[in-house]
OpenMM code with the backbone's topology and positions (N, CA, C; nanometers):
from openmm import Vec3, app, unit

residues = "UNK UNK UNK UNK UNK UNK UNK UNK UNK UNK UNK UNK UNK UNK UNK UNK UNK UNK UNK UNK UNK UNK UNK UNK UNK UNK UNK UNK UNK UNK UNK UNK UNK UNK UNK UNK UNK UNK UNK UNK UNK UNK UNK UNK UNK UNK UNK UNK UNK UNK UNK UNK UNK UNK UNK UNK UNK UNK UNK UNK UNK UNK UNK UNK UNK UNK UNK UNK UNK UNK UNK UNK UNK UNK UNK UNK UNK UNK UNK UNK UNK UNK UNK UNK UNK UNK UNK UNK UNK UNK UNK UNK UNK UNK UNK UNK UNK UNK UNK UNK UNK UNK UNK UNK UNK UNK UNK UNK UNK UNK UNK UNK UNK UNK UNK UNK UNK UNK UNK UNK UNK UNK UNK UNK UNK UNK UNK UNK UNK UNK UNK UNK UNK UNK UNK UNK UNK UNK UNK UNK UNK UNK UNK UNK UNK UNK UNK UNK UNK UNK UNK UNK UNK UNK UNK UNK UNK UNK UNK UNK UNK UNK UNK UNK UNK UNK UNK UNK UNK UNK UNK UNK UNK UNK UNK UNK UNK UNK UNK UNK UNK UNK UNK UNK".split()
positions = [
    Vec3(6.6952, -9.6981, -0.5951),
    Vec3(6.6282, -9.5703, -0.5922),
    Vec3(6.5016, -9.5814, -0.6768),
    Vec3(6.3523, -9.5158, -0.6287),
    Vec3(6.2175, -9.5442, -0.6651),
    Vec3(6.2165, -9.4336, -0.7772),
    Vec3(6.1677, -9.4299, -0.8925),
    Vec3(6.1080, -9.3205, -0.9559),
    Vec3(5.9978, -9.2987, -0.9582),
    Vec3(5.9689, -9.1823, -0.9504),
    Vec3(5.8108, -9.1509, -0.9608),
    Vec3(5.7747, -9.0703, -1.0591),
    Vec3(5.6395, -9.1563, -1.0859),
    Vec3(5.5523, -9.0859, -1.1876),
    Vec3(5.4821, -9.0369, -1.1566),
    Vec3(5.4818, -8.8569, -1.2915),
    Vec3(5.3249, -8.7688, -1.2815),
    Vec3(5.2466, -8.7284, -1.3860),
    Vec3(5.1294, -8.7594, -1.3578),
    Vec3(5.0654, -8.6767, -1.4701),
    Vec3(5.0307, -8.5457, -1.4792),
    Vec3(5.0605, -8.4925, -1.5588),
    Vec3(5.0102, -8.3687, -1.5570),
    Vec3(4.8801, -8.3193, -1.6243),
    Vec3(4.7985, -8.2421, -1.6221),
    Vec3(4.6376, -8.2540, -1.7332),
    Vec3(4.6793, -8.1494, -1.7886),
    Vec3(4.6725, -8.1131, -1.9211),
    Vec3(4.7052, -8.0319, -2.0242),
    Vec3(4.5972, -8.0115, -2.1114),
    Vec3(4.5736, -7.8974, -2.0791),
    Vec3(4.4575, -7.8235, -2.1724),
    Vec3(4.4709, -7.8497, -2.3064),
    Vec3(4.3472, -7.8974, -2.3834),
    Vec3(4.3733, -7.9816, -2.5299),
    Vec3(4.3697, -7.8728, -2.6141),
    Vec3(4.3414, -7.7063, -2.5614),
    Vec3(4.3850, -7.6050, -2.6087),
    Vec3(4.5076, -7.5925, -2.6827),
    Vec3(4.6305, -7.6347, -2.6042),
    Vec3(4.7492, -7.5986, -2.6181),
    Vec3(4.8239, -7.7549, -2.6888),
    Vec3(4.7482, -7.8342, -2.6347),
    Vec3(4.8056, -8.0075, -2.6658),
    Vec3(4.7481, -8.0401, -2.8166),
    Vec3(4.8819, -8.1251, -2.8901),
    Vec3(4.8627, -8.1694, -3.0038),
    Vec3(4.7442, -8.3211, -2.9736),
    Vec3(4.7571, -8.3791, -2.9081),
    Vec3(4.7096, -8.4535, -2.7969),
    Vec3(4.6290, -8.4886, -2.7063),
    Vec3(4.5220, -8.5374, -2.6709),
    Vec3(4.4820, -8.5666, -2.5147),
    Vec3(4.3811, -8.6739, -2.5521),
    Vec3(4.3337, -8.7140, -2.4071),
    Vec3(4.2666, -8.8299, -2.4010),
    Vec3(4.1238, -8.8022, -2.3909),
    Vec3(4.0462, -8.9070, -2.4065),
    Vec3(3.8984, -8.9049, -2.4571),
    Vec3(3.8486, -9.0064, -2.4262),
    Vec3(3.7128, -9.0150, -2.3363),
    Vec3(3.6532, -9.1638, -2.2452),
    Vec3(3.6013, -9.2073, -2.4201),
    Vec3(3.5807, -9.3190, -2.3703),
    Vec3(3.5213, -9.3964, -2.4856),
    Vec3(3.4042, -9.5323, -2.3980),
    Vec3(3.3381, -9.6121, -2.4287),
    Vec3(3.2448, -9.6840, -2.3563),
    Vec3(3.3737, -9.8195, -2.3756),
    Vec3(3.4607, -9.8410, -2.4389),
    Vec3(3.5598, -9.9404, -2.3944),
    Vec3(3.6781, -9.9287, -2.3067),
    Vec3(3.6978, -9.8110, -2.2936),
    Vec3(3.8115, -9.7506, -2.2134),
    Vec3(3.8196, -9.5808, -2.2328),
    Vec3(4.0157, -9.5373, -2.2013),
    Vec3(4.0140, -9.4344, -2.2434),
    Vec3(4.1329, -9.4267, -2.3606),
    Vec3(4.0773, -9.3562, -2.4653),
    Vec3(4.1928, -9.3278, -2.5561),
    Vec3(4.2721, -9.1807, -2.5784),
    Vec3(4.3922, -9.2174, -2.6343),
    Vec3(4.4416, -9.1315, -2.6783),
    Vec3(4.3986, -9.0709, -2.8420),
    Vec3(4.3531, -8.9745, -2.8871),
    Vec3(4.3720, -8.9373, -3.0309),
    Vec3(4.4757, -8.8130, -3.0346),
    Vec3(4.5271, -8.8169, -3.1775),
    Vec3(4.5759, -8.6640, -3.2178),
    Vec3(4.4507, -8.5606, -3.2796),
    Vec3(4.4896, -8.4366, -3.2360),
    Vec3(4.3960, -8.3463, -3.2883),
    Vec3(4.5004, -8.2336, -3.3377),
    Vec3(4.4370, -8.1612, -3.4504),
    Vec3(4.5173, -8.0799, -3.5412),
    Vec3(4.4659, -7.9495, -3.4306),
    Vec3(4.5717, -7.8602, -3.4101),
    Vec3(4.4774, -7.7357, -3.3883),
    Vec3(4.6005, -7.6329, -3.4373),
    Vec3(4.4911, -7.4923, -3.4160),
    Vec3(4.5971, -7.3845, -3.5028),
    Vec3(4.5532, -7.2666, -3.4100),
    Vec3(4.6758, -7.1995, -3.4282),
    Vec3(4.6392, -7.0941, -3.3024),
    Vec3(4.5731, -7.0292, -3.2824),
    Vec3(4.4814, -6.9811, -3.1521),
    Vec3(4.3745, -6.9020, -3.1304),
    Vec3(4.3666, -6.8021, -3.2484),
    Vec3(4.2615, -6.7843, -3.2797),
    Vec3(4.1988, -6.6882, -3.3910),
    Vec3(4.2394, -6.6673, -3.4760),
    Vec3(4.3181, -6.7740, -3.5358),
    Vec3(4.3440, -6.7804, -3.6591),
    Vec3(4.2912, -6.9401, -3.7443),
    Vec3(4.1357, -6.8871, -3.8233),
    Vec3(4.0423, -6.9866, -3.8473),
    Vec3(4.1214, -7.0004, -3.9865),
    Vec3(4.0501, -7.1252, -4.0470),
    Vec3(4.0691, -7.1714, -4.1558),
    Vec3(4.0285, -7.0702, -4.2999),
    Vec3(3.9299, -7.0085, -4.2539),
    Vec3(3.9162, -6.9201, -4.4004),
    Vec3(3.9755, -6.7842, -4.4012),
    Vec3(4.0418, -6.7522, -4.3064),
    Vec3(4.1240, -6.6579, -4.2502),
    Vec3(4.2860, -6.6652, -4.3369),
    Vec3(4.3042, -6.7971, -4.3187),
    Vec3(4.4398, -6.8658, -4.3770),
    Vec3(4.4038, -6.8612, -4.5191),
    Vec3(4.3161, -6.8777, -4.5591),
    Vec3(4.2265, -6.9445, -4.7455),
    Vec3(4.2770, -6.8115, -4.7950),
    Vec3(4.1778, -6.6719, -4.7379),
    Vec3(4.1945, -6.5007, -4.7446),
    Vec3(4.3230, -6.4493, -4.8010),
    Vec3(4.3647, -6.4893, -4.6708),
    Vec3(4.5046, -6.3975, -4.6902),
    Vec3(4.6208, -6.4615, -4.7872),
    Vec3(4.6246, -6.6410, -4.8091),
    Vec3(4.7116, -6.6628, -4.9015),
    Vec3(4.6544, -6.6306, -4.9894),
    Vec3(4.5182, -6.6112, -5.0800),
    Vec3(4.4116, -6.5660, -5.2088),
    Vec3(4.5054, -6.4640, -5.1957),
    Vec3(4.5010, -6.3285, -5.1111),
    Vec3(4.5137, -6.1763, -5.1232),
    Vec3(4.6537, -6.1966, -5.1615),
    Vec3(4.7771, -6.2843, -5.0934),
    Vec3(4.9193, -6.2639, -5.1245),
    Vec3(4.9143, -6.3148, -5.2999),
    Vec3(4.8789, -6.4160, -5.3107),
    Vec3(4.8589, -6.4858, -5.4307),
    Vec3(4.7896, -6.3786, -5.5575),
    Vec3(4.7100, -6.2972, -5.5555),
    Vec3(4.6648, -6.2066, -5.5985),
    Vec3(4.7639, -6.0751, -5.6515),
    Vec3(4.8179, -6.0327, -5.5193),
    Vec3(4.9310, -5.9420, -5.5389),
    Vec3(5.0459, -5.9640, -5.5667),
    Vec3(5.0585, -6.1010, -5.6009),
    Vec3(5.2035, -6.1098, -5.6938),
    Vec3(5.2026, -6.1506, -5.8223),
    Vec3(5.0774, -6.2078, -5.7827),
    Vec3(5.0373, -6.2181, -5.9744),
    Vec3(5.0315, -6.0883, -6.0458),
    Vec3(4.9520, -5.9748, -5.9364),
    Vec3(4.9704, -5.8279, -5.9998),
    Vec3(5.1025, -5.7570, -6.0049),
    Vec3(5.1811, -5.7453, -5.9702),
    Vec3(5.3364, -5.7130, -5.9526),
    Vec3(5.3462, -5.7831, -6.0565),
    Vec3(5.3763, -5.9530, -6.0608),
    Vec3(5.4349, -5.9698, -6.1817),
    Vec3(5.3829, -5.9024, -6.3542),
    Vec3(5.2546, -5.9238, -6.3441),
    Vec3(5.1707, -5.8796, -6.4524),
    Vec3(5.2213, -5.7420, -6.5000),
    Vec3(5.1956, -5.6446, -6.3716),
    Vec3(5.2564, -5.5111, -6.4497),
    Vec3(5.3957, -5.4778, -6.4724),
    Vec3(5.4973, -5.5852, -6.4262),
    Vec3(5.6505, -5.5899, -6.4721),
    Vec3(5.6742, -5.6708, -6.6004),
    Vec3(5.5755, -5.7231, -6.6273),
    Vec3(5.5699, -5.7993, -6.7780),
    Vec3(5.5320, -5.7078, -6.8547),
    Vec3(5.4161, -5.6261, -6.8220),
    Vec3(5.3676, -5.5064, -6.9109),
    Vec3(5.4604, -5.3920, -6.9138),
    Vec3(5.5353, -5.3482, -6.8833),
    Vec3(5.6638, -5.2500, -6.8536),
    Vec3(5.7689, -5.2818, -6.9152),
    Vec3(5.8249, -5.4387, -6.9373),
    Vec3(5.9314, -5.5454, -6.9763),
    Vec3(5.9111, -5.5693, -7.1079),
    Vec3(5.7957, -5.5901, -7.1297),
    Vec3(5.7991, -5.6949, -7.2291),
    Vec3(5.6867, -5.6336, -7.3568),
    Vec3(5.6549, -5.5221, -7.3563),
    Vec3(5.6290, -5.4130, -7.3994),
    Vec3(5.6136, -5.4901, -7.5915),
    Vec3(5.6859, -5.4632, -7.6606),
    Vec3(5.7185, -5.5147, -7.7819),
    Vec3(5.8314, -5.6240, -7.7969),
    Vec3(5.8457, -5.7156, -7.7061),
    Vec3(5.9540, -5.7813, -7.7736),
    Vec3(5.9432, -5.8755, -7.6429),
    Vec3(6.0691, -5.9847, -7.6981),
    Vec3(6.0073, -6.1883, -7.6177),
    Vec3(6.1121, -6.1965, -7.5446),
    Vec3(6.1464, -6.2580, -7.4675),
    Vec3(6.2453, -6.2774, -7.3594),
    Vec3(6.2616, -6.4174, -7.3637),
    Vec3(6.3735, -6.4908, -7.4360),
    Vec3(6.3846, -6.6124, -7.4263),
    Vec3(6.4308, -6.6538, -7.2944),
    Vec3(6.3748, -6.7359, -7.1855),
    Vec3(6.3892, -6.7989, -7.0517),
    Vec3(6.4069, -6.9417, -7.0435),
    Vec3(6.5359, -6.9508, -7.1236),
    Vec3(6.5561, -7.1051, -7.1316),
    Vec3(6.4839, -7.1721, -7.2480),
    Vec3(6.5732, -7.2837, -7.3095),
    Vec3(6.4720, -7.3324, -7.3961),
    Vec3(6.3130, -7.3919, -7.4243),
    Vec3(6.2625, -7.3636, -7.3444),
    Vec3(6.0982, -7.4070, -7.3122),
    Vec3(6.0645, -7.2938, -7.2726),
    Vec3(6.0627, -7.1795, -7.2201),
    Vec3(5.9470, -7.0838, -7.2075),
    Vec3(6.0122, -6.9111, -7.2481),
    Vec3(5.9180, -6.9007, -7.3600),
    Vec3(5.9170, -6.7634, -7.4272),
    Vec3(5.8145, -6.6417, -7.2939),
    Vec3(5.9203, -6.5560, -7.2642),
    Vec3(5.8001, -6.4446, -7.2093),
    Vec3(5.7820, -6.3323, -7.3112),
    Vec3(5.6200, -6.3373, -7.3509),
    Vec3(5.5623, -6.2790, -7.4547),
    Vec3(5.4647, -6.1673, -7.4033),
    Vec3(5.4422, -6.0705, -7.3912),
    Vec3(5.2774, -6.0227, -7.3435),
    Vec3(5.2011, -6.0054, -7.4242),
    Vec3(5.1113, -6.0486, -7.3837),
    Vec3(4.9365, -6.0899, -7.4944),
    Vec3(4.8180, -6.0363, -7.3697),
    Vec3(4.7702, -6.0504, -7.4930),
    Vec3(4.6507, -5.9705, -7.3608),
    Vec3(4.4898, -6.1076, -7.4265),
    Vec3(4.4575, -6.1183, -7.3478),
    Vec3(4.3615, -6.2457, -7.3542),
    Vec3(4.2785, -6.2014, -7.3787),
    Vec3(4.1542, -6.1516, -7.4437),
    Vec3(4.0233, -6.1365, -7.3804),
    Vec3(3.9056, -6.2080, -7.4084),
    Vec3(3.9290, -6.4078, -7.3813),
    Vec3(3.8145, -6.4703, -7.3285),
    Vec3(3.8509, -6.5009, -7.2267),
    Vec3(3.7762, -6.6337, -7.1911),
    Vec3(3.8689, -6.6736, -7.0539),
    Vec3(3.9489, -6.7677, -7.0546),
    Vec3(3.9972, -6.8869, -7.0096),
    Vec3(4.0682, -7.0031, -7.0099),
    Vec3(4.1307, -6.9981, -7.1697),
    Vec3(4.2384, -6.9998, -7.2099),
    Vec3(4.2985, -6.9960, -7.3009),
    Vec3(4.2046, -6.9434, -7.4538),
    Vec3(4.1388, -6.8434, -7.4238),
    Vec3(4.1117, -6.7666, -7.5372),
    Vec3(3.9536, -6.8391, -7.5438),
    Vec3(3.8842, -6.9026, -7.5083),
    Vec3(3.7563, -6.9194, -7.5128),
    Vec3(3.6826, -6.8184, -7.4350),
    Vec3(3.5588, -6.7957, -7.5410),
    Vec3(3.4328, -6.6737, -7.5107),
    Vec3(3.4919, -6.5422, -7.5222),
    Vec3(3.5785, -6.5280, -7.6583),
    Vec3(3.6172, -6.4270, -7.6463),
    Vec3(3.5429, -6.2965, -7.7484),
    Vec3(3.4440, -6.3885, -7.7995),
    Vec3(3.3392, -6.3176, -7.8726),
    Vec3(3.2338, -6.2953, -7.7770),
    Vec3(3.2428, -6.2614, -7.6520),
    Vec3(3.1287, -6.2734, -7.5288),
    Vec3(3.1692, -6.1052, -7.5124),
    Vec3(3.0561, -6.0430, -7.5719),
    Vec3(3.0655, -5.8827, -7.4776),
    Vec3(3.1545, -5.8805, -7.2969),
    Vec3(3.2141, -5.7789, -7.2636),
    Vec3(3.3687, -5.7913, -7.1736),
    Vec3(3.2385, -5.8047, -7.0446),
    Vec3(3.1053, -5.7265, -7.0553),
    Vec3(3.0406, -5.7453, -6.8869),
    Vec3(2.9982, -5.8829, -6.8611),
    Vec3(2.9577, -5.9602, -6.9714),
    Vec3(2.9094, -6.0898, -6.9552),
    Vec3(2.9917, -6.1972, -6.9115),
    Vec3(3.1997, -6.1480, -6.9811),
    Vec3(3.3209, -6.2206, -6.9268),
    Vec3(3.3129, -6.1790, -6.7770),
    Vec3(3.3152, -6.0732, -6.7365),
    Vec3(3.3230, -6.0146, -6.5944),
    Vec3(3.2158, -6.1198, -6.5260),
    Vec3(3.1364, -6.0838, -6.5431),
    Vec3(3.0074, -6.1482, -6.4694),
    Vec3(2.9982, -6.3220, -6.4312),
    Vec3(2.9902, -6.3469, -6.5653),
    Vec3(3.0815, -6.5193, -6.5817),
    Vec3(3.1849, -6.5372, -6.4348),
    Vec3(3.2518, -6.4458, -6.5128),
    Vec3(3.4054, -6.5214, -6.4199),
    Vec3(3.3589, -6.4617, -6.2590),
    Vec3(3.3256, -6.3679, -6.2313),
    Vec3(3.2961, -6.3408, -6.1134),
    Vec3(3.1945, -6.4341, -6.0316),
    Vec3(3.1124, -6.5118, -6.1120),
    Vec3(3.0102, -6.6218, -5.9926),
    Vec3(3.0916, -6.7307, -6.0047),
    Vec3(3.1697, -6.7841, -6.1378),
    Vec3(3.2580, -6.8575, -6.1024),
    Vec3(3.3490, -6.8564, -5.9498),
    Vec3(3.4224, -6.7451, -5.9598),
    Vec3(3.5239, -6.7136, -5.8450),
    Vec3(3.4310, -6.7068, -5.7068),
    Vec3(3.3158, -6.6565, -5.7026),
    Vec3(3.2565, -6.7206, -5.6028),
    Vec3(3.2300, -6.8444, -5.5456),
    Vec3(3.1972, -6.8940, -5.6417),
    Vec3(3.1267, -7.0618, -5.6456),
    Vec3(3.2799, -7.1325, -5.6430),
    Vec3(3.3949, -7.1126, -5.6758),
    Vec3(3.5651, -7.1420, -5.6292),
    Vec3(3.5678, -7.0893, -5.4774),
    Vec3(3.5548, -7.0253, -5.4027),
    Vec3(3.5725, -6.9733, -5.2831),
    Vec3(3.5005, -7.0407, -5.2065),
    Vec3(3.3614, -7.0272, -5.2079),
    Vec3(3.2391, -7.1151, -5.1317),
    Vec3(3.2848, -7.2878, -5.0991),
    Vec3(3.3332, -7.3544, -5.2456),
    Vec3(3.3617, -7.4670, -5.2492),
    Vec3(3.4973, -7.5014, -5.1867),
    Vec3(3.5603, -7.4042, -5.2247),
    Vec3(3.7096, -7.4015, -5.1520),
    Vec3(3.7193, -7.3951, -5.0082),
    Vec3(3.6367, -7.3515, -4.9595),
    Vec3(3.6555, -7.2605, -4.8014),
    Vec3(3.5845, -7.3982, -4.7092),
    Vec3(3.4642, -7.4535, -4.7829),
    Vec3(3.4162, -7.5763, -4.6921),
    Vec3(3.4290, -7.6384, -4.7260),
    Vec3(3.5290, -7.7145, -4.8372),
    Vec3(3.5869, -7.8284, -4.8273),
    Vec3(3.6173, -7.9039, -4.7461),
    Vec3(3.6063, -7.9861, -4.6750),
    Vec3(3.6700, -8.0478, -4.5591),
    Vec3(3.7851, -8.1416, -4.5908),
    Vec3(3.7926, -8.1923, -4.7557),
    Vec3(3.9006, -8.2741, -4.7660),
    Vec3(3.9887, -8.1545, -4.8233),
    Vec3(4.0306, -8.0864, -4.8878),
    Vec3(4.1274, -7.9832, -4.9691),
    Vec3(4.1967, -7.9115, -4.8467),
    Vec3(4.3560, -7.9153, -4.8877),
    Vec3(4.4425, -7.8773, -4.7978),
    Vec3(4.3951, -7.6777, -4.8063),
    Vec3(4.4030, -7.6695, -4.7322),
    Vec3(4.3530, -7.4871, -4.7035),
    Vec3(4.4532, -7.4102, -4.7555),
    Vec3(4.5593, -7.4523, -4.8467),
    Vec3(4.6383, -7.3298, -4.9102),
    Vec3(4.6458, -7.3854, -5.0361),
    Vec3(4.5789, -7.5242, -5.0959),
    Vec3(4.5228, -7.4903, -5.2250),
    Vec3(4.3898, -7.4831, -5.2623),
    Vec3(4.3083, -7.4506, -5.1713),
    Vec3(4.1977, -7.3185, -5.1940),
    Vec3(4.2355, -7.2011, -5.1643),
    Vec3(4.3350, -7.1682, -5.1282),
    Vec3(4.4230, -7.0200, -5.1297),
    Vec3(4.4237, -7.0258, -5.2513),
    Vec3(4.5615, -7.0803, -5.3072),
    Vec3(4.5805, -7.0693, -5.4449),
    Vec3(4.4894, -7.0654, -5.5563),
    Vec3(4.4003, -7.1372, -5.5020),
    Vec3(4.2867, -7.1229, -5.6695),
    Vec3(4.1785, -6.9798, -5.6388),
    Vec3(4.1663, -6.9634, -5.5259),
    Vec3(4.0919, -6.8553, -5.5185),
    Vec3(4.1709, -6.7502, -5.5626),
    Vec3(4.2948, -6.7126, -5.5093),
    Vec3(4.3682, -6.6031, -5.5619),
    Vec3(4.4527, -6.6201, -5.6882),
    Vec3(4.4239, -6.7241, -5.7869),
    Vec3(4.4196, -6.7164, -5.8960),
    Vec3(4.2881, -6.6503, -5.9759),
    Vec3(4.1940, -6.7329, -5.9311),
    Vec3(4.0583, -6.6701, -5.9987),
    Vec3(4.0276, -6.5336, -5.9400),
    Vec3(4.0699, -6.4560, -5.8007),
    Vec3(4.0242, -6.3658, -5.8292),
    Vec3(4.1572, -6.2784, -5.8913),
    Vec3(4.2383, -6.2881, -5.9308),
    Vec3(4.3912, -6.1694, -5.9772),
    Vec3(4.3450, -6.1703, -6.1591),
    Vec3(4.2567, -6.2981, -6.2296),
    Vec3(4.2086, -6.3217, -6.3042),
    Vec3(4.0800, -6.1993, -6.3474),
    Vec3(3.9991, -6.2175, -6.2497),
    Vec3(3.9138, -6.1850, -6.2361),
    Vec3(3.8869, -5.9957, -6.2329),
    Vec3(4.0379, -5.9705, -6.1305),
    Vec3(4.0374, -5.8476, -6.1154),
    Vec3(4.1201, -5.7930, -6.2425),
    Vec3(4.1867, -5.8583, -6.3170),
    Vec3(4.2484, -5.7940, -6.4386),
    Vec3(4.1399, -5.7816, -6.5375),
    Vec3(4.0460, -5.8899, -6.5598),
    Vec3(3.9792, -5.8506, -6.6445),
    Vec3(3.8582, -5.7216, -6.6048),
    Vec3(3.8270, -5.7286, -6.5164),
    Vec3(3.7488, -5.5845, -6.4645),
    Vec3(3.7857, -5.4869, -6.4836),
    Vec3(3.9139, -5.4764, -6.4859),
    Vec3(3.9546, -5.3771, -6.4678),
    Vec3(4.0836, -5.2971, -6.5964),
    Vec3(4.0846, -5.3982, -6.6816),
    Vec3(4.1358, -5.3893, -6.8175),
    Vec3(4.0672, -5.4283, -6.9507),
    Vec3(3.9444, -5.4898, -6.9294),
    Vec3(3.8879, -5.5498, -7.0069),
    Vec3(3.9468, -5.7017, -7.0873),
    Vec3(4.0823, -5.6999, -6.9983),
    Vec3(4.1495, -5.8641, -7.1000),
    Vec3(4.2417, -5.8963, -6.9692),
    Vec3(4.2687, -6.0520, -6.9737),
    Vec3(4.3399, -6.0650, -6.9011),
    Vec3(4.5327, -6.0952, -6.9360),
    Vec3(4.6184, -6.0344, -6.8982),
    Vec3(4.7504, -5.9918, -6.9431),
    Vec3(4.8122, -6.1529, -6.9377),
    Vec3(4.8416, -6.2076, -7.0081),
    Vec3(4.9238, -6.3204, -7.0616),
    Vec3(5.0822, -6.2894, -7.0730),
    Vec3(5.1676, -6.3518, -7.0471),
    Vec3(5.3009, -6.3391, -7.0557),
    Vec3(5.4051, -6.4608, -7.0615),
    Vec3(5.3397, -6.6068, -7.0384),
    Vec3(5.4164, -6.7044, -7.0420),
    Vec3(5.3755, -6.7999, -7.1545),
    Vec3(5.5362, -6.7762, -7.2413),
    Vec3(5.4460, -6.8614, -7.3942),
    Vec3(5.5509, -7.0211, -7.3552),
    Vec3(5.4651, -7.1038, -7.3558),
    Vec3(5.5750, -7.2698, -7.4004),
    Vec3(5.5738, -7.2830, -7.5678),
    Vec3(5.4800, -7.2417, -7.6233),
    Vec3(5.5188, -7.2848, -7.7886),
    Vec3(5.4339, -7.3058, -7.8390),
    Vec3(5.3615, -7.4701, -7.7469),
    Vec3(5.3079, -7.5738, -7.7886),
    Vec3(5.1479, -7.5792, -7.7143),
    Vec3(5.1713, -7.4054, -7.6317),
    Vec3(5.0010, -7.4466, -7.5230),
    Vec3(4.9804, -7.2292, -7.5574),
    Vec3(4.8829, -7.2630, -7.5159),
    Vec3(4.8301, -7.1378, -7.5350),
    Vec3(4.9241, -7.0315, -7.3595),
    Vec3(4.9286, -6.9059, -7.4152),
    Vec3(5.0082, -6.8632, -7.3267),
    Vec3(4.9364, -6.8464, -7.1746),
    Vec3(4.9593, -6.8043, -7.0814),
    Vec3(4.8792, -6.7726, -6.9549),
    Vec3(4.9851, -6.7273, -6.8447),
    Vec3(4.9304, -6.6979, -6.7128),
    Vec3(4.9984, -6.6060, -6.6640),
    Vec3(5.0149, -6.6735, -6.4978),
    Vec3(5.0893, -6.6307, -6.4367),
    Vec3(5.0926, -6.6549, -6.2426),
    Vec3(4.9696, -6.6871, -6.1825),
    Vec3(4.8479, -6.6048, -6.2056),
    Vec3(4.7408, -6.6628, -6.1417),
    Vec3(4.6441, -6.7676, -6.2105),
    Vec3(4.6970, -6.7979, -6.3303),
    Vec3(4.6788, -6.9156, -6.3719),
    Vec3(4.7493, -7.0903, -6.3489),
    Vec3(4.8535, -7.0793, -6.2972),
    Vec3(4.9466, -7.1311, -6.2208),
    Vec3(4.9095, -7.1936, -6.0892),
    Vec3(4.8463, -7.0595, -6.0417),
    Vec3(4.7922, -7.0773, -5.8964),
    Vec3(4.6786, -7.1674, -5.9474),
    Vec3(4.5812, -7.1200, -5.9932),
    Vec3(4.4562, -7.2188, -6.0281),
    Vec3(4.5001, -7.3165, -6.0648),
    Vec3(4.5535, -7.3383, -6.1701),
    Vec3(4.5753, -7.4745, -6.2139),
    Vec3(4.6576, -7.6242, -6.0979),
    Vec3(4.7646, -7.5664, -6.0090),
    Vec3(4.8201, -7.6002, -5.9341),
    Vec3(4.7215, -7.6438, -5.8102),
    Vec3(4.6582, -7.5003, -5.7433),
    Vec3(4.5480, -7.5760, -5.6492),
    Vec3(4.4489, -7.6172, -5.6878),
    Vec3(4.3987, -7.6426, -5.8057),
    Vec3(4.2802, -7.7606, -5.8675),
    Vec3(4.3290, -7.9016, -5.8100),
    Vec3(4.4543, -7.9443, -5.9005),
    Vec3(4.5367, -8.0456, -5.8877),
    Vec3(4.5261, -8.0957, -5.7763),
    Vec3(4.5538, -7.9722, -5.6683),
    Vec3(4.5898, -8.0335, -5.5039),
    Vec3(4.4931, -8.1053, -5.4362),
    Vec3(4.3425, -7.9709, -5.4563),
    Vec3(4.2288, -8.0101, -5.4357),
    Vec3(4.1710, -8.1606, -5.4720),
    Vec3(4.1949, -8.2182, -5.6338),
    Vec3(4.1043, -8.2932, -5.6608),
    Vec3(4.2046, -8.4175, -5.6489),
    Vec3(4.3731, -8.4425, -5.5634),
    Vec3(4.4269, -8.5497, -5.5304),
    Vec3(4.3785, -8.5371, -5.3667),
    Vec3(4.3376, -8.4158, -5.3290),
    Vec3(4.3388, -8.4827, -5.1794),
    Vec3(4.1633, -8.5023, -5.1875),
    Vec3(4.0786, -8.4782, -5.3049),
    Vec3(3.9439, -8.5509, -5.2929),
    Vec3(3.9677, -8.6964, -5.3119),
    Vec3(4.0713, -8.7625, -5.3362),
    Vec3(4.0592, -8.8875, -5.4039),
    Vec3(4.1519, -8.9563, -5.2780),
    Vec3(4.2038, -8.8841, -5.2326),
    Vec3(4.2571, -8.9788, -5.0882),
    Vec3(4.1220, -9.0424, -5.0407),
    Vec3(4.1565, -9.1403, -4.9920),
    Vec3(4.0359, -9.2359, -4.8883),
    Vec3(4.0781, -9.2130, -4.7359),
    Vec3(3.9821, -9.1799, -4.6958),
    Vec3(3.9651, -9.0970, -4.5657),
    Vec3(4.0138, -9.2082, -4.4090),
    Vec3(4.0911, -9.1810, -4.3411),
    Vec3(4.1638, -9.2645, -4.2499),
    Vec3(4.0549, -9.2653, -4.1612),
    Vec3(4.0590, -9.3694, -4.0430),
    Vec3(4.0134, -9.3530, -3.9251),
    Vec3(4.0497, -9.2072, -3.8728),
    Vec3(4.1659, -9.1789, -3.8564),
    Vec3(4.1901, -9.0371, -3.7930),
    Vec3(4.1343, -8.9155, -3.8612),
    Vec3(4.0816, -8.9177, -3.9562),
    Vec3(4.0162, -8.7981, -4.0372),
    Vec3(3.9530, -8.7340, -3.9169),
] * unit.nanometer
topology = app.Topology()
chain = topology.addChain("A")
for resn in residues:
    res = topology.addResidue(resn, chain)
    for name in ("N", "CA", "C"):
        topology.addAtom(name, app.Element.getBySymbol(name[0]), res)
């Protein structure tokens, strides 16, 4: 009994897949795609905005919680609330609060801009650092300090959307240091 073969042509719309003339033949490559209308800085946005709003939830349940008194969470981390007002662990904190605002706000731009056209940085840790810098950003605007709540002992205290930043820096500047495949 004969089997027969078919090809079928599959829109590279829908295909992880398809083929491509080349002047030596034809090849196959993989191509990444993501579903109609949902772009890359779309994805950056909305994890920033989730990332943002749980840093705020947590922040004002620390401020409600933790009011006057420490919450031992295991032997390595004291939850304390402090209220910051420079930036990065207590630097520029002799900086009048519009000049911190202002600062940190072209920062968090110039984090977004760089984040968003990255072409090597995975797109949800420029989420994360953007919606660290801006939950940062929006506490201090809007309180004049930014709310601290996680003490280790031995480091200056800081909070969830510091986490986020610090975490998608990391991500960012190991996937700058990958060396770029043929398939890039």
């Amino acid at each position: 009994m004969a089997t027969k073969t078919t090809t079928a042509a599959i829109s590279p719309r829908r295909s992880h897949r398809f083929t491509t003339p080349s002047s030596v033949g034809w090849h196959t490559r993989s191509v990444t795609t993501t579903r109609p209308g949902t772009s890359i800085a779309t994805r950056v946005l909305v994890l920033a905005a989730m990332a943002a709003v749980v840093d705020w939830l947590v922040k004002v349940l620390a401020t409600v919680t933790l009011d006057d008194r420490s919450v031992e969470a295991g032997s390595l981390v004291t939850l304390r609330l402090s209220h910051n007002p420079g930036v990065a662990f207590g630097l520029g904190d002799w900086l009048p609060g519009p000049v911190l605002v202002a600062v940190t706000a072209m920062v968090t731009i110039v984090l977004a801009v760089a984040a968003v056209r990255s072409a090597l940085s995975p797109w949800w840790a420029a989420g994360l650092v953007l919606g660290g810098a801006f939950a940062n950003l929006a506490d201090r605007a809007l309180g004049g300090t930014v709310v601290d709540f996680i003490d280790l002992g031995w480091w200056p205290s800081f909070n969830l959307a510091d986490v986020w930043l610090t975490v998608g820096c990391v991500l960012m500047v190991l996937a700058s240091l990958r060396s770029p495949t043929p398939s890039d």
